[in-house]
C-alpha positions as CSV (number, residue, x, y, z in Angstrom):
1,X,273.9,179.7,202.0
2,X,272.1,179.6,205.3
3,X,269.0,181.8,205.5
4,X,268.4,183.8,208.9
5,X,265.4,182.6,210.7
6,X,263.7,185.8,209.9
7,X,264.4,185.1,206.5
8,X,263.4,181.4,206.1
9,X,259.9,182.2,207.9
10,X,259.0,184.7,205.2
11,X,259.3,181.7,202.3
12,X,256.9,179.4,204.7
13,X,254.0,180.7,203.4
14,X,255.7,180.3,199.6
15,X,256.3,176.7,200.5
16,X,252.6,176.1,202.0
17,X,251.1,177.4,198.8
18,X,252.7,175.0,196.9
19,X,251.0,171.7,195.1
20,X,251.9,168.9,196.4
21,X,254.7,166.7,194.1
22,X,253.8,163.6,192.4
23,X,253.3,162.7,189.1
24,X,250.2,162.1,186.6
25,X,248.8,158.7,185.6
26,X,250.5,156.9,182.7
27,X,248.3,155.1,180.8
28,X,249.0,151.6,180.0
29,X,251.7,151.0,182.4
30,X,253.6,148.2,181.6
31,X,254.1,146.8,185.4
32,X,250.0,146.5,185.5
33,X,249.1,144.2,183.1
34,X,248.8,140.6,182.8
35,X,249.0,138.4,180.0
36,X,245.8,139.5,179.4
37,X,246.1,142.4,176.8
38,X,244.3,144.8,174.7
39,X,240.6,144.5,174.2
40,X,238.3,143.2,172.0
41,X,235.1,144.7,169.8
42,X,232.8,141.3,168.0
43,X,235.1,139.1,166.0
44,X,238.1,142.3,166.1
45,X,240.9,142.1,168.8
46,X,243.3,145.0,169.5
47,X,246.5,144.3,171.5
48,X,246.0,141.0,172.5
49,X,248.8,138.8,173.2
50,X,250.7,137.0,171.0
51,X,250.6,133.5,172.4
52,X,246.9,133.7,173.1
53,X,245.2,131.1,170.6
54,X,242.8,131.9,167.8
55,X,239.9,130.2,165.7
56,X,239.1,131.5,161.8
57,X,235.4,130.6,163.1
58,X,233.4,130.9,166.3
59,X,232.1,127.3,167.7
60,X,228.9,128.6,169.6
61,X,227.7,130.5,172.5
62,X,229.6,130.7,175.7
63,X,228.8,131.1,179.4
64,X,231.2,131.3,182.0
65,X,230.2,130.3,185.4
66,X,232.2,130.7,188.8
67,X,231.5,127.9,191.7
68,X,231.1,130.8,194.4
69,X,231.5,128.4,197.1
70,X,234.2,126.9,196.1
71,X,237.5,127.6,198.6
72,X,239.5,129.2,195.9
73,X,237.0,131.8,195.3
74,X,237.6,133.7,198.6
75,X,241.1,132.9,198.4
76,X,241.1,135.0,195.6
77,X,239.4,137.8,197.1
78,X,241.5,137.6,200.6
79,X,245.4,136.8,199.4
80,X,245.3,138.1,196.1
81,X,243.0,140.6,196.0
82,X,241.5,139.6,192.9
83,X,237.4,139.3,192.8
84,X,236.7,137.1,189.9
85,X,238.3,135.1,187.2
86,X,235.5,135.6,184.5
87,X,236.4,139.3,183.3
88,X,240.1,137.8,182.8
89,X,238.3,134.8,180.7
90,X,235.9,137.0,178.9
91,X,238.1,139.1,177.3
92,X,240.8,136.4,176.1
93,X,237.7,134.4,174.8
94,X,236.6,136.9,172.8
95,X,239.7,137.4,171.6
96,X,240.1,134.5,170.5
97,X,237.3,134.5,168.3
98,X,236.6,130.7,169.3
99,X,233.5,131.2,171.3
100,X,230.8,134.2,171.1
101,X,230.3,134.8,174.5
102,X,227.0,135.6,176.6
103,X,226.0,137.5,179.7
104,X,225.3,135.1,182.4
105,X,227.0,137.4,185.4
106,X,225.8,140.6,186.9
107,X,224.8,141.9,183.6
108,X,221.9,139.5,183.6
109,X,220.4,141.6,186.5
110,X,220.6,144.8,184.9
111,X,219.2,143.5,182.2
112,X,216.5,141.7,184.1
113,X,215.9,145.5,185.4
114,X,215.1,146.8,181.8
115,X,212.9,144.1,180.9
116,X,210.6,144.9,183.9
117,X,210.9,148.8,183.1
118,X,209.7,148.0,179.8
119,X,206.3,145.1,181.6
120,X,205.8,148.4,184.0
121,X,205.6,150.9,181.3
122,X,208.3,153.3,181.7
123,X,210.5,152.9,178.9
124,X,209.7,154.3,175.0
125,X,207.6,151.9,173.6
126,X,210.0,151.9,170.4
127,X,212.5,150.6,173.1
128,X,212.5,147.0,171.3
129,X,212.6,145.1,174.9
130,X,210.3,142.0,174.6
131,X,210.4,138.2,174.7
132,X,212.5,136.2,172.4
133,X,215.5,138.4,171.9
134,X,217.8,136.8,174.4
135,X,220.5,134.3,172.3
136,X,220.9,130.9,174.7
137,X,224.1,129.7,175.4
138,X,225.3,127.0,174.0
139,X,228.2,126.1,176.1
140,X,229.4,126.7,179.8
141,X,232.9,126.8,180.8
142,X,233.7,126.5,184.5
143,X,237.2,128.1,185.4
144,X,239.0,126.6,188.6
145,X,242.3,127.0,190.4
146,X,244.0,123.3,190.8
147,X,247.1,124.7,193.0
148,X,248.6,128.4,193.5
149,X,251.6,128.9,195.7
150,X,254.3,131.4,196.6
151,X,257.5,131.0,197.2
152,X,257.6,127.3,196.1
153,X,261.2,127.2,195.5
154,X,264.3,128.9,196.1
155,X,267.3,129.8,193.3
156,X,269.3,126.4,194.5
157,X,267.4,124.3,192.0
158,X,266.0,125.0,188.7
159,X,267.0,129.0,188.6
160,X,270.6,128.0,189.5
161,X,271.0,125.7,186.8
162,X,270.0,128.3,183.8
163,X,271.2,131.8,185.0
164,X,274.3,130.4,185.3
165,X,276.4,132.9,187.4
166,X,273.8,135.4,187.8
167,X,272.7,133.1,190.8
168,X,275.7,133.7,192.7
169,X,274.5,137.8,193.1
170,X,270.9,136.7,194.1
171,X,271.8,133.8,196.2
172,X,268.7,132.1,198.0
173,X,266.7,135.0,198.0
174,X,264.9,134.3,194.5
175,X,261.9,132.5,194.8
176,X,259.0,130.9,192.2
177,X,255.2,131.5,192.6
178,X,253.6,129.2,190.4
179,X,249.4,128.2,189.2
180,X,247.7,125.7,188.0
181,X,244.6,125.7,186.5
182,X,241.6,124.2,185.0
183,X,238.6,125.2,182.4
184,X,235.9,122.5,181.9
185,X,233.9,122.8,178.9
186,X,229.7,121.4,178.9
187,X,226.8,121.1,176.0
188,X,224.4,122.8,177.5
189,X,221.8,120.8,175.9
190,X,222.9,117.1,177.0
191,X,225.5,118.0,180.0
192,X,228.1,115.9,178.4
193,X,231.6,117.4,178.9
194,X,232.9,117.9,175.7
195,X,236.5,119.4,176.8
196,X,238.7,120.0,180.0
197,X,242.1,121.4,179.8
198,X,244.8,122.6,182.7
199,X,247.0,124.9,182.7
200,X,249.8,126.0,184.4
201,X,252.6,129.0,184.5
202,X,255.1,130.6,187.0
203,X,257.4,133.2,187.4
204,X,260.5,134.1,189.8
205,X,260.8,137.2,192.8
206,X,264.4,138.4,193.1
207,X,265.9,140.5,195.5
208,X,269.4,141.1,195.2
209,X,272.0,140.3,198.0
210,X,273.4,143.7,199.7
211,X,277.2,142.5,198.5
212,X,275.8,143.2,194.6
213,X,275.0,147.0,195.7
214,X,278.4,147.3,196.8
215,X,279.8,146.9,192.7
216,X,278.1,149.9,191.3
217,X,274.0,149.6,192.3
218,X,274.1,151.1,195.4
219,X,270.4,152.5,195.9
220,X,268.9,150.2,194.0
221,X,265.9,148.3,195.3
222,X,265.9,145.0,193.4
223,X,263.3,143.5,191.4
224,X,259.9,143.4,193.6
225,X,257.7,141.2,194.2
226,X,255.7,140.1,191.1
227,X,251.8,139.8,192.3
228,X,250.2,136.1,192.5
229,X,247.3,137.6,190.3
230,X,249.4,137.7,187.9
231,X,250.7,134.2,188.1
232,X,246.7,133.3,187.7
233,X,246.4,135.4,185.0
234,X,248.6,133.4,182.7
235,X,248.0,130.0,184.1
236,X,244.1,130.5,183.2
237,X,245.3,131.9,179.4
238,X,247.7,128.7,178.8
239,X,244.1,126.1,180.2
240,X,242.4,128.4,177.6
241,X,245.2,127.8,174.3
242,X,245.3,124.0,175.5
243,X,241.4,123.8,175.6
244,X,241.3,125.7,171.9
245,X,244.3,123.5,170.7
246,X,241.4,120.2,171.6
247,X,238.2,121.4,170.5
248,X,239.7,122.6,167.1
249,X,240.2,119.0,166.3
250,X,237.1,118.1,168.3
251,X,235.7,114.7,167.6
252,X,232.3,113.6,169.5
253,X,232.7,110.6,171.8
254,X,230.2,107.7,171.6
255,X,229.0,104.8,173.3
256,X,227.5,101.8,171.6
257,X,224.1,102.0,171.8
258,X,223.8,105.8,172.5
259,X,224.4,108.0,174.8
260,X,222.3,107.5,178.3
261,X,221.3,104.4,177.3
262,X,222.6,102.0,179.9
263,X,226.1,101.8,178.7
264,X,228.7,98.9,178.1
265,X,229.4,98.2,181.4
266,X,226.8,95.7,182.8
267,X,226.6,94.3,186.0
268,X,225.9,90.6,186.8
């Protein structure tokens, strides 16, 4: 029924008055996470991910250190919108249970900042800030991205050959973004790499060809893109379960003669 002008101005205000439509925020949303999962409390993980390595026993102190001028760092920030890989690393480390890990980052300001309150006198003297607390790390891990591209290839290729017939309704509009990465592992004490491990992982965008809406999924949208971030994500998680896989079985290298002292490689 069609209302008279008259009519349909009197619901305007109504209309005005009325909350705009949208819905409320769903925790844990399934399309935002990574690999990454959960959280973790001391030696206790909640959530974490299944394929995510683990140790019965903690092998020492950890730091985790980003190159900041590295090129990959502020391709992080600018194409993937991602600020830092060391949150990511923290928490799958410490789920893991194979390193404790230490503050190294911008905690280490703030807690710089509490220490001085305590020298200049503001803080409660039963506070407990002094010298001697802090617990040294006994390891650093430096986290870098080897190679991270999208769209490397199409569904002609690798995709074509295991979806079968599926391909045929996507056509060449499925591509791969794929990672690779690296962790390095260093004694803190002597500087001697003890462990380096790469990584890798990938994953496919699909958008459906307009002759597949035409057999019942008119409307539909297709399968978006799947963010590069998260590509990273799970390339820096498979360096970590290859770097656990090698230092559980760690056995020290040696050099006859010792370490530093000249080597076996003489010169004339």
């Amino acid at each position: 029924m069609k209302l008279p002008r008259r009519s349909a101005c009197l619901f305007l205000p109504l209309l005005l008055s009325l909350p705009a439509c949208g819905t409320a925020p769903t925790l844990g949303a399934a399309g935002a996470k990574t690999v990454a999962t959960g959280a973790a409390g001391g030696a206790t993980s909640v959530g974490a991910n299944g394929q995510l390595e683990r140790c019965d026993r903690s092998l020492g102190t950890l730091a985790i250190v980003e190159e900041s001028n590295q090129p990959w760092v502020s391709q992080l920030t600018a194409t993937y919108r991602t600020t830092s890989t060391v949150p990511l690393l923290r928490m799958i480390i410490q789920q893991s249970n194979c390193f404790v890990i230490v503050e190294r980052g911008q905690g280490m300001r703030q807690m710089q900042g509490e220490r001085q309150l305590m020298q200049s006198g503001e803080l409660r003297k039963t506070s407990n800030f002094g010298k001697g607390q802090m617990v040294a790390a006994d390891y650093t891990m430096t986290p870098s991205i080897t190679f991270s591209q999208k769209g490397t290839s199409g569904v002609n290729g690798l995709l074509g050959g295991r979806i079968g017939a599926v391909a045929s309704l996507i056509g060449g509009s499925a591509k791969s973004n794929e990672a690779s990465t690296m962790l390095l592992l260093t004694d803190n004490r002597s500087g001697i790499q003890l462990a380096a491990a790469e990584g890798s992982a990938q994953n496919w965008d699909m958008g459906f060809m307009a002759g597949f809406f035409q057999h019942g999924l008119a409307g539909a949208s297709g399968f978006s893109n799947t963010p590069e971030g998260k590509v990273l994500a799970a390339s820096f998680m498979d360096s970590y379960n290859q770097m656990v896989k090698a230092v559980r079985a760690y056995k020290a290298q040696s050099v006859e003669g010792g370490l530093g002292n000249g080597g076996v490689l003489k010169t004339n």
